[in-house]
N, CA, C and O atoms as a Tinker XYZ file with bonds, in Angstrom:
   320  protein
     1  N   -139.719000  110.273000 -175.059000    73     2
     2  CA  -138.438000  110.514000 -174.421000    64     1     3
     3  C   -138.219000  109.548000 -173.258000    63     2     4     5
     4  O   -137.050000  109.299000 -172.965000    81     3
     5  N   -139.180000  108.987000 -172.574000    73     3     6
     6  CA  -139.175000  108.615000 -171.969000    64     5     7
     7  C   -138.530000  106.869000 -172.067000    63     6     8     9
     8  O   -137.873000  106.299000 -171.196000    81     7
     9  N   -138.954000  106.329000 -173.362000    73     7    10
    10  CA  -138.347000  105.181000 -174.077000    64     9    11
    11  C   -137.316000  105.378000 -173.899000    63    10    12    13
    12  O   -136.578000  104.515000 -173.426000    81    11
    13  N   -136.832000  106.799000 -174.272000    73    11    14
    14  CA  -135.154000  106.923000 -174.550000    64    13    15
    15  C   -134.439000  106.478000 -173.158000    63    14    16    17
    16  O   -133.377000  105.860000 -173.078000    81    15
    17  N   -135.108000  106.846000 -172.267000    73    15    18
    18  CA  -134.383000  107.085000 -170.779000    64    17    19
    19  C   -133.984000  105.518000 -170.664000    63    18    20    21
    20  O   -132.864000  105.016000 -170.572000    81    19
    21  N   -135.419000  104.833000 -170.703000    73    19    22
    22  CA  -135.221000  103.601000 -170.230000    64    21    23
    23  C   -134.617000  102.403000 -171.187000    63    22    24    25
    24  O   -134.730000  101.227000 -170.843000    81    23
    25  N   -134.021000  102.758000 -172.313000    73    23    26
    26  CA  -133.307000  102.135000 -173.470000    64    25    27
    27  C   -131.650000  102.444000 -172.445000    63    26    28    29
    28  O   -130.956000  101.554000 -171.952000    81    27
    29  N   -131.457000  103.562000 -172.394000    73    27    30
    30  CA  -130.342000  104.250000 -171.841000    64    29    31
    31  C   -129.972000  103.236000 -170.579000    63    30    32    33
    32  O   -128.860000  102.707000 -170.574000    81    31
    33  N   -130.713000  103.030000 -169.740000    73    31    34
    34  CA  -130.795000  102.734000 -168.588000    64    33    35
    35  C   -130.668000  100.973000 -169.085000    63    34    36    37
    36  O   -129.827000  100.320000 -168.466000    81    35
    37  N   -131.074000  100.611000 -169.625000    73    35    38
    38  CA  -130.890000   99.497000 -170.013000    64    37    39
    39  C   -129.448000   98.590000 -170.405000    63    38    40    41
    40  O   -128.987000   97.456000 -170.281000    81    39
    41  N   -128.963000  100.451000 -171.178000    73    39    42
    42  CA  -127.913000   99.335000 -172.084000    64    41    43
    43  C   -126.896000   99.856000 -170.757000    63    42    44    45
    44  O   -125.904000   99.201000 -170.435000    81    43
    45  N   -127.179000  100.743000 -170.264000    73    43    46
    46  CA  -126.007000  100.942000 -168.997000    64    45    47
    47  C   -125.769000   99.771000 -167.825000    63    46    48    49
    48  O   -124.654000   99.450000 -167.412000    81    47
    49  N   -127.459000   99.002000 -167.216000    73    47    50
    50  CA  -127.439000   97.660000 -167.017000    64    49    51
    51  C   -126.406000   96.872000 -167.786000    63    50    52    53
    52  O   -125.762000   95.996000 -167.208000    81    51
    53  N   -126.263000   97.080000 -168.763000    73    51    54
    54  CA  -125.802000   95.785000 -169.469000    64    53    55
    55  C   -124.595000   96.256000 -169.538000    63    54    56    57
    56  O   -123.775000   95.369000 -169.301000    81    55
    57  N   -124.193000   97.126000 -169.731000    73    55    58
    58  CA  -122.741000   97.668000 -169.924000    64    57    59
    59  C   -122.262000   97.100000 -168.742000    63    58    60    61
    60  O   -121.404000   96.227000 -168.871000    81    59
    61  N   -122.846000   97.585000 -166.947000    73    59    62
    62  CA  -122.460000   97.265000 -166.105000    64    61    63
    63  C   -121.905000   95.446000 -165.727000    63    62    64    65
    64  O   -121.051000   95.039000 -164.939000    81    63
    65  N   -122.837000   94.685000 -166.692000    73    63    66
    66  CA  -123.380000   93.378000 -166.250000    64    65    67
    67  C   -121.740000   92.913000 -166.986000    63    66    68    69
    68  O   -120.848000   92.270000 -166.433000    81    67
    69  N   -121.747000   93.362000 -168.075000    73    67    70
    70  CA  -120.926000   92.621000 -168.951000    64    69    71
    71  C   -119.452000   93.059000 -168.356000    63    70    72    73
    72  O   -118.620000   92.159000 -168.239000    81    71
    73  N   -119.146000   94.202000 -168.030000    73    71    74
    74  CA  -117.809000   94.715000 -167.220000    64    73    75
    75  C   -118.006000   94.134000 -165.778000    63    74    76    77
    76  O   -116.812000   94.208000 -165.489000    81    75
    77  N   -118.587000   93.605000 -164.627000    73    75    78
    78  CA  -118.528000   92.414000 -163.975000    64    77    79
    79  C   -118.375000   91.378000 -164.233000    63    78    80    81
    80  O   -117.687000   90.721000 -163.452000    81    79
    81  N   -119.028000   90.590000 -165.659000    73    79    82
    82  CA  -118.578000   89.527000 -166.214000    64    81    83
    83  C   -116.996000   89.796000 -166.178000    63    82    84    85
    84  O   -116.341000   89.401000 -165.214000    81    83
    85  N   -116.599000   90.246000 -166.885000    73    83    86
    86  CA  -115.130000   90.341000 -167.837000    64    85    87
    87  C   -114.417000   90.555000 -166.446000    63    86    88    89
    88  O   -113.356000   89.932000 -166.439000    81    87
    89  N   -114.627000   91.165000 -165.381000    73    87    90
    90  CA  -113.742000   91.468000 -163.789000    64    89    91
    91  C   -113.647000   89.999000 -163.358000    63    90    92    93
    92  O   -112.489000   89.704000 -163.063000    81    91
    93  N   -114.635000   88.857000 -163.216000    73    91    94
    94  CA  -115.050000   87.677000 -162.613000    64    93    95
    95  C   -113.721000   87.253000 -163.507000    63    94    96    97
    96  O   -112.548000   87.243000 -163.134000    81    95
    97  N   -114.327000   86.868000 -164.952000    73    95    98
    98  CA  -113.432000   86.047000 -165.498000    64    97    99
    99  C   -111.864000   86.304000 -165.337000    63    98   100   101
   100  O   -111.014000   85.425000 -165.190000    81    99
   101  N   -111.658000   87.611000 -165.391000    73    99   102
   102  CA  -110.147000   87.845000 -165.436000    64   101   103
   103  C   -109.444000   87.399000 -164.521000    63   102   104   105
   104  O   -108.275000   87.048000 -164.677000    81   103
   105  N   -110.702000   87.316000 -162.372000    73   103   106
   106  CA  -109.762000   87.297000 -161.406000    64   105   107
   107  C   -109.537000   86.318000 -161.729000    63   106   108   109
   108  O   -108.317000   86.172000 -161.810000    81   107
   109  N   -110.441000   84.892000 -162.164000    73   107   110
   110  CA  -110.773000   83.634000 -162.200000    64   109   111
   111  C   -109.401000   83.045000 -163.335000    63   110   112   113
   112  O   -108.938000   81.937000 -163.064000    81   111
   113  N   -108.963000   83.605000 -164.235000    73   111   114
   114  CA  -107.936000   83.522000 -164.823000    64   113   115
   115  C   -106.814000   83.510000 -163.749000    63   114   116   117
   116  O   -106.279000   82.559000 -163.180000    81   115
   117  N   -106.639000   84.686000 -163.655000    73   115   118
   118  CA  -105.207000   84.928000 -162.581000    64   117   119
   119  C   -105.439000   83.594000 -161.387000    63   118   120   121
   120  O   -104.427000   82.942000 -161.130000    81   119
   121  N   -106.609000   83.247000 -160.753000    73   119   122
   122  CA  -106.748000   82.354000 -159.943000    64   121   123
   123  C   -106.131000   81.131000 -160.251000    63   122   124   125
   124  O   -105.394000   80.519000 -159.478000    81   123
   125  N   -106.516000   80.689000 -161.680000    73   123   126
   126  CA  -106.216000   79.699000 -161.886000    64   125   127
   127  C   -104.693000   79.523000 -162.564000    63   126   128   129
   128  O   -104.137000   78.434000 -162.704000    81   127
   129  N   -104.170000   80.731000 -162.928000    73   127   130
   130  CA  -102.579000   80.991000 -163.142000    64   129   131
   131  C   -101.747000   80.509000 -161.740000    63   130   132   133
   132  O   -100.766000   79.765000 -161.733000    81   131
   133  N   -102.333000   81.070000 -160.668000    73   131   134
   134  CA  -101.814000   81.109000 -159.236000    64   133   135
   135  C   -101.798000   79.344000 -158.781000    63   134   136   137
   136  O   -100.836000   78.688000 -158.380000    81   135
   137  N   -103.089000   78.942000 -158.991000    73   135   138
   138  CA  -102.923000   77.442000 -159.081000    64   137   139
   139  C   -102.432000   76.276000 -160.080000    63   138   140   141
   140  O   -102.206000   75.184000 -159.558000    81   139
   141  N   -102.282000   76.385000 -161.209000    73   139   142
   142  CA  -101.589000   75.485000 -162.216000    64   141   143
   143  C   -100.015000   76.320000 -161.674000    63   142   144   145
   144  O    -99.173000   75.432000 -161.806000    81   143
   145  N    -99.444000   77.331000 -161.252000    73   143   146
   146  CA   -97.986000   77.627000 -160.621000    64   145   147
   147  C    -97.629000   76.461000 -159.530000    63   146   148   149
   148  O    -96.699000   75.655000 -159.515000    81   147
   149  N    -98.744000   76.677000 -158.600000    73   147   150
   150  CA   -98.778000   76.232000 -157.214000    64   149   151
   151  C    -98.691000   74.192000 -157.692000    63   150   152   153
   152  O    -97.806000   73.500000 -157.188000    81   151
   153  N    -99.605000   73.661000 -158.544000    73   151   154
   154  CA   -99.198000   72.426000 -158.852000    64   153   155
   155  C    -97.812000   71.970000 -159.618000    63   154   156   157
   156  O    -97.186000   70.920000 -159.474000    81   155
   157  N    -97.547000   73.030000 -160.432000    73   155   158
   158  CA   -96.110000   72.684000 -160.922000    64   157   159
   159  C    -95.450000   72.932000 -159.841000    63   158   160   161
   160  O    -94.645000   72.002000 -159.797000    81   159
   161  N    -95.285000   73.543000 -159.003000    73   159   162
   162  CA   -93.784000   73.671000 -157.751000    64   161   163
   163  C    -94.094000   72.410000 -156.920000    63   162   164   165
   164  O    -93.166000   71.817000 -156.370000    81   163
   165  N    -95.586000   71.905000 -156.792000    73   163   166
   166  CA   -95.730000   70.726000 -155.840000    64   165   167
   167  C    -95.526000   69.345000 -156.346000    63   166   168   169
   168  O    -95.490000   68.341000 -155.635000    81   167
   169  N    -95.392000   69.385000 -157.668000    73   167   170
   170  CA   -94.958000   68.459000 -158.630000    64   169   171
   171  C    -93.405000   67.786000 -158.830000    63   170   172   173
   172  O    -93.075000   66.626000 -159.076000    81   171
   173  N    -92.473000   69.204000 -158.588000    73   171   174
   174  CA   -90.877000   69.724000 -158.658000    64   173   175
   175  C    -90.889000   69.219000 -156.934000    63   174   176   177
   176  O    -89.989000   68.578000 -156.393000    81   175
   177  N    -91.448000   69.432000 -156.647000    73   175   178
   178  CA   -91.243000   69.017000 -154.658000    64   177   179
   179  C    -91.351000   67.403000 -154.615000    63   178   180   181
   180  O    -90.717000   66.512000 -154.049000    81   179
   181  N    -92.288000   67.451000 -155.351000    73   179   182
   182  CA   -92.482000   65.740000 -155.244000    64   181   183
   183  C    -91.447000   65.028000 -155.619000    63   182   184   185
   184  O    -90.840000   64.165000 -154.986000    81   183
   185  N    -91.208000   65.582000 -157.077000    73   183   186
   186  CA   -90.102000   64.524000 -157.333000    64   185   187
   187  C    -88.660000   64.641000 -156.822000    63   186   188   189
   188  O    -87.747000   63.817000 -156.773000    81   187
   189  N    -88.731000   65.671000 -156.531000    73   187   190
   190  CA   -87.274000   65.679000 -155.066000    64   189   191
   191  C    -87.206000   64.915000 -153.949000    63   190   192   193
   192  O    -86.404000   64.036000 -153.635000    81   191
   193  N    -88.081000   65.328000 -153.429000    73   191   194
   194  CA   -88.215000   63.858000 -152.100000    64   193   195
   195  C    -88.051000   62.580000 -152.833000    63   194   196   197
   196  O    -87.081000   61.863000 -152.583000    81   195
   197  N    -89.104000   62.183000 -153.892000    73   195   198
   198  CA   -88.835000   60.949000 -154.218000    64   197   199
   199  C    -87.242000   60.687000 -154.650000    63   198   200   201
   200  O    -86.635000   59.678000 -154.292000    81   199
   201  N    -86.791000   61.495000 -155.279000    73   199   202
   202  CA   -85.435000   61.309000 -155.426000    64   201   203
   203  C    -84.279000   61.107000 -154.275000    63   202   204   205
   204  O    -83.343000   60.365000 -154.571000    81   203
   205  N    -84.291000   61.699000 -153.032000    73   203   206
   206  CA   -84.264000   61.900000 -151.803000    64   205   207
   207  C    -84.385000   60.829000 -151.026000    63   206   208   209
   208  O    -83.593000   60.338000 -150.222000    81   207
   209  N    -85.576000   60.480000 -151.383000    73   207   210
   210  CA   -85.826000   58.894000 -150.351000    64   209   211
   211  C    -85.677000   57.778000 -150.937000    63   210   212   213
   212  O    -85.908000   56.755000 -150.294000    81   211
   213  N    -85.139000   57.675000 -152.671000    73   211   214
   214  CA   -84.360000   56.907000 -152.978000    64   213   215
   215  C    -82.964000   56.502000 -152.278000    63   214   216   217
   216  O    -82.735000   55.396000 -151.788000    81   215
   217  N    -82.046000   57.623000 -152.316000    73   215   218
   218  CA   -81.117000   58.019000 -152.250000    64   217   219
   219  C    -81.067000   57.335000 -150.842000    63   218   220   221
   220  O    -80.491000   56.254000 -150.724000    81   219
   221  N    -81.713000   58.002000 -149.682000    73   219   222
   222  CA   -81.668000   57.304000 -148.388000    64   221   223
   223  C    -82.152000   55.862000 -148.376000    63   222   224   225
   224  O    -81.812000   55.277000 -147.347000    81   223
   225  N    -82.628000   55.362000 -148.961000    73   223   226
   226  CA   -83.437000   54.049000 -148.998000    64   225   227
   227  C    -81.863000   53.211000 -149.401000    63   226   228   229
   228  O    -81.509000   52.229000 -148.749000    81   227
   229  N    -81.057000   53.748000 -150.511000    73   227   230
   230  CA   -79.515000   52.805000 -151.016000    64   229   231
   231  C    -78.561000   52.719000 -150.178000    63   230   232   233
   232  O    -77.693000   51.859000 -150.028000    81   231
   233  N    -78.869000   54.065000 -149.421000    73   231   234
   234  CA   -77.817000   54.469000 -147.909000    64   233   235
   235  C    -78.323000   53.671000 -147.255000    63   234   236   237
   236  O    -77.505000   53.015000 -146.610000    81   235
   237  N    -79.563000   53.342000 -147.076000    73   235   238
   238  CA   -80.131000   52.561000 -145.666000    64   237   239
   239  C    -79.634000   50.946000 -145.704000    63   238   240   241
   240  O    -79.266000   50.242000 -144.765000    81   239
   241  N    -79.746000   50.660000 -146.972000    73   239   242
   242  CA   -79.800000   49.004000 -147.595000    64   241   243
   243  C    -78.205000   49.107000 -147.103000    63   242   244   245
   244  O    -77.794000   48.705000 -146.015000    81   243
   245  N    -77.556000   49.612000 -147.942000    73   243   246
   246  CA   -75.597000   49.970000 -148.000000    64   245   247
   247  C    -75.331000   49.205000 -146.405000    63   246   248   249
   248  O    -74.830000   48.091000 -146.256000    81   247
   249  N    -75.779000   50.067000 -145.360000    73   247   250
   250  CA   -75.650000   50.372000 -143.865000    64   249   251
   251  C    -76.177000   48.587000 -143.202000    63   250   252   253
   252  O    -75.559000   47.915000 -142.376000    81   251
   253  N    -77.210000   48.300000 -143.765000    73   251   254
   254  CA   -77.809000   47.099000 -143.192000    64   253   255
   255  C    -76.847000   45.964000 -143.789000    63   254   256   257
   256  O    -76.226000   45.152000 -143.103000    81   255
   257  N    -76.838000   46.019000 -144.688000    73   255   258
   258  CA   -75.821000   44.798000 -145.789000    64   257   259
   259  C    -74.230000   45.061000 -145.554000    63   258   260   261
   260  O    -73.373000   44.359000 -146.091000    81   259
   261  N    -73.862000   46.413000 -144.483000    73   259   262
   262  CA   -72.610000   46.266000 -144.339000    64   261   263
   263  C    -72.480000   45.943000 -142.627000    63   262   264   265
   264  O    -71.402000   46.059000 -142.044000    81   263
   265  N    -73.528000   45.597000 -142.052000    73   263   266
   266  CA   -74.037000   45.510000 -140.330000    64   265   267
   267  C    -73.619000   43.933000 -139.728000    63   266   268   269
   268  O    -74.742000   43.488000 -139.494000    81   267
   269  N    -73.053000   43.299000 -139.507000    73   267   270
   270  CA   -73.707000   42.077000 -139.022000    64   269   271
   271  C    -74.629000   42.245000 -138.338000    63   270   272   273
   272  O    -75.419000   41.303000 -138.390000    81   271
   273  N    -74.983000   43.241000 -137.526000    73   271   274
   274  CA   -76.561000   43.107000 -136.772000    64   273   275
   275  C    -77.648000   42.282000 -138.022000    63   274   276   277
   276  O    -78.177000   41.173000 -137.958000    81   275
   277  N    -77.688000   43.053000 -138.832000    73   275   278
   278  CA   -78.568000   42.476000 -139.739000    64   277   279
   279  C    -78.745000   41.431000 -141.012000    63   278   280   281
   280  O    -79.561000   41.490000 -141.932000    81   279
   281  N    -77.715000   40.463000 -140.760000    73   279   282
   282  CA   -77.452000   39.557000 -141.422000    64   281   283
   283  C    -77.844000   37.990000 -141.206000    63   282   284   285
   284  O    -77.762000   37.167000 -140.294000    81   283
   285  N    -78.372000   38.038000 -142.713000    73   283   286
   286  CA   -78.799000   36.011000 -141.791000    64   285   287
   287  C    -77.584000   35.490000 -141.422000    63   286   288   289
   288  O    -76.410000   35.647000 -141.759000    81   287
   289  N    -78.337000   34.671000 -140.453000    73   287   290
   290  CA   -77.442000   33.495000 -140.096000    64   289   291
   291  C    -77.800000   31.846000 -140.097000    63   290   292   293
   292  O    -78.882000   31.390000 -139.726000    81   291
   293  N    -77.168000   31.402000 -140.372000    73   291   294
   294  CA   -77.351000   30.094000 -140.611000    64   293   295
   295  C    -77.586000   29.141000 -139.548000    63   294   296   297
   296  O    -76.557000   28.629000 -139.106000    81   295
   297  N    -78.474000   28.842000 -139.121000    73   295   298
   298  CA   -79.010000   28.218000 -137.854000    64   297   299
   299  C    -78.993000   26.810000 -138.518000    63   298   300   301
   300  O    -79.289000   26.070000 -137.580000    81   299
   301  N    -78.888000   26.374000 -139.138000    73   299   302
   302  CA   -78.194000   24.323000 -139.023000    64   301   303
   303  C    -76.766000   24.555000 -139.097000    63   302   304   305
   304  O    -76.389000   23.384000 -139.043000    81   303
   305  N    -75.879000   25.133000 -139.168000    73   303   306
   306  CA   -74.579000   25.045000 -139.124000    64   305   307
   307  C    -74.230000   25.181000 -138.137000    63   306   308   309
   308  O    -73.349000   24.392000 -137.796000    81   307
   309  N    -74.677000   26.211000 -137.116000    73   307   310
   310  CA   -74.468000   26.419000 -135.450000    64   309   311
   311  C    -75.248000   25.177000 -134.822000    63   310   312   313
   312  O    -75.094000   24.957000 -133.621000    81   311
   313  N    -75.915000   24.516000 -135.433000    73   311   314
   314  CA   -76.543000   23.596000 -134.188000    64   313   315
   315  C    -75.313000   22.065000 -134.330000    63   314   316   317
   316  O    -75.077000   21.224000 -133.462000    81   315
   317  N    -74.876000   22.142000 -135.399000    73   315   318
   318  CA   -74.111000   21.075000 -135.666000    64   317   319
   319  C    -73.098000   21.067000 -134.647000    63   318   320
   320  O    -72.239000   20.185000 -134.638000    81   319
């Protein structure tokens, strides 16, 4: 009887071992749900700004190319 106890006791070890396994993996799932989310929204962020600082970069050029501040000038024609 005593076999019996410790067969018992055994597979209850293991019962226990394997229902911690399966808890680990599941959080470890959801974990990694939470992070492949978290890279797609930082992905969608990215390419907004980049779109964004296009956008300001054509505004910026527009602004300089419509400035005389920032326009060459022809320095042998003024010295003439």
């Amino acid at each position: 009887m005593n076999s019996d106890t410790d067969g018992d006791m055994e597979n209850q070890a293991e019962l226990e071992e394997k229902t911690r396994l399966i808890n680990q993996v599941l959080e470890l799932q959801h974990t990694l749900e939470d992070l492949s989310a978290r890279v797609d929204a930082v992905k969608e962020e990215n390419l907004k700004l980049k779109s964004e600082n296009q956008v300001l970069g054509q505004y910026i050029e527009n602004l300089m190319s419509a400035s005389s501040v920032f326009q060459t000038t022809d320095t042998k024609s003024k010295r003439k």
